[in-house]
C-alpha positions, 0 to 999 in steps of 0.5 A: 791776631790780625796779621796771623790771620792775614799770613794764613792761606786760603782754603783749599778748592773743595775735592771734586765728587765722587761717583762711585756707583754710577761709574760701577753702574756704568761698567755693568751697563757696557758688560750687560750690553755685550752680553745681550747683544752677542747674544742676539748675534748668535739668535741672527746665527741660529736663524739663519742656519736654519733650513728652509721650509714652505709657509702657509703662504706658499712661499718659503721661510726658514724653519727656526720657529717650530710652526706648532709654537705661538708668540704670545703678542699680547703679552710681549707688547704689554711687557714693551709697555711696562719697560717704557713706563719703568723707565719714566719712573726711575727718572721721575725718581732721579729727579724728585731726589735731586730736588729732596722730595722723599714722597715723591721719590719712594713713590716713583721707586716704589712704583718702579719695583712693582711694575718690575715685578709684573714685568717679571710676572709676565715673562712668567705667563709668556713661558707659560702660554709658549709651553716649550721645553728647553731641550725641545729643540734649538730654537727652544734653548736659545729662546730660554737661553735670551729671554732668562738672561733679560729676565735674570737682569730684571730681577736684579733691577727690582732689586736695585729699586728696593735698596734705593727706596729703603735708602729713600725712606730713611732720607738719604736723598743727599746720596744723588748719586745712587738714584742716578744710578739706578735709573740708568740702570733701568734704561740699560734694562729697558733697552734690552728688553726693547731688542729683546722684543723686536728681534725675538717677540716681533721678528720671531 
């Protein structure tokens, strides 16, 4: 048994592993980015063709924004926020599942799903305090046009939050690969939003 044993080859390297979700992810990340940002692209387009007129100031701008609509900062600047703290969550997620901590881990998804859901309840209330039409005019379709795309993309992480934490709450934290996922997820959503803000709730 001894010289068998001594003839028989060694154990094969283990296969490397897969990460499947996160390369999927990874690929709807790239496609979303384009997406938003040729959409931008064509927001700086619009603006730009837009002719010009005299501000309050006595100077002139141009007339992309209808003077008689009003950009709820308070709002958007509270959404900015969210999107930051989202962000801390999925990671505090990825990191708890690494280290097999299920509470911590559905709570930070948890927590993660419910801030996403008053991130989208809030674009809601934006909608609703602009009290815009979408066919009023260019500037209010392509503002419909972004900021529904964004917010499409951010139910869809809520989305994600809530698979990831069903698969947390019944201890599948040894798929590390989903978590990762999910939180770059939300850092695609999270930059997003940011030129979101910065190009149509700041620059305007």
């Amino acid at each position: 048994m001894t010289a068998v044993a001594e003839r028989q080859l060694p154990a094969g390297p283990k296969p490397a592993p897969r990460h499947s979700i996160t390369t999927a992810t990874a690929g709807v990340v790239a496609a979303g980015t384009m997406l938003i940002f040729g959409m931008l692209a064509m927001w700086f387009r619009f603006r730009d063709a837009a002719p010009l007129r005299d501000s309050r100031r006595g100077d002139m701008i141009r007339d992309w924004l209808p003077a008689d609509i009003a950009v709820p900062e308070v709002a958007t600047n509270t959404l900015m926020i969210t999107m930051v703290v989202v962000c801390v969550m999925a990671q505090w997620a990825a990191y708890s599942a690494k280290r097999g901590q299920r509470q911590h881990t559905t709570l930070a998804l948890a927590v993660t799903m419910f801030l996403g859901l008053a991130a989208v309840n809030a674009q809601v209330a934006v909608y609703i305090q602009m009290g815009m039409g979408i066919l009023d005019g260019p500037y209010q379709s392509m503002f419909y046009a972004v900021t529904g795309t964004v917010l499409a993309i951010l139910v869809s992480g809520v989305v994600f939050s809530l698979v990831a934490m069903f698969r947390a709450v019944g201890g599948r934290l040894s798929d590390a690969d989903l978590f990762r996922a999910h939180a770059l997820y939300w850092y695609f959503i999270g930059g997003a939003f940011l030129a979101l803000w910065f190009v149509v709730y700041v620059q305007k």
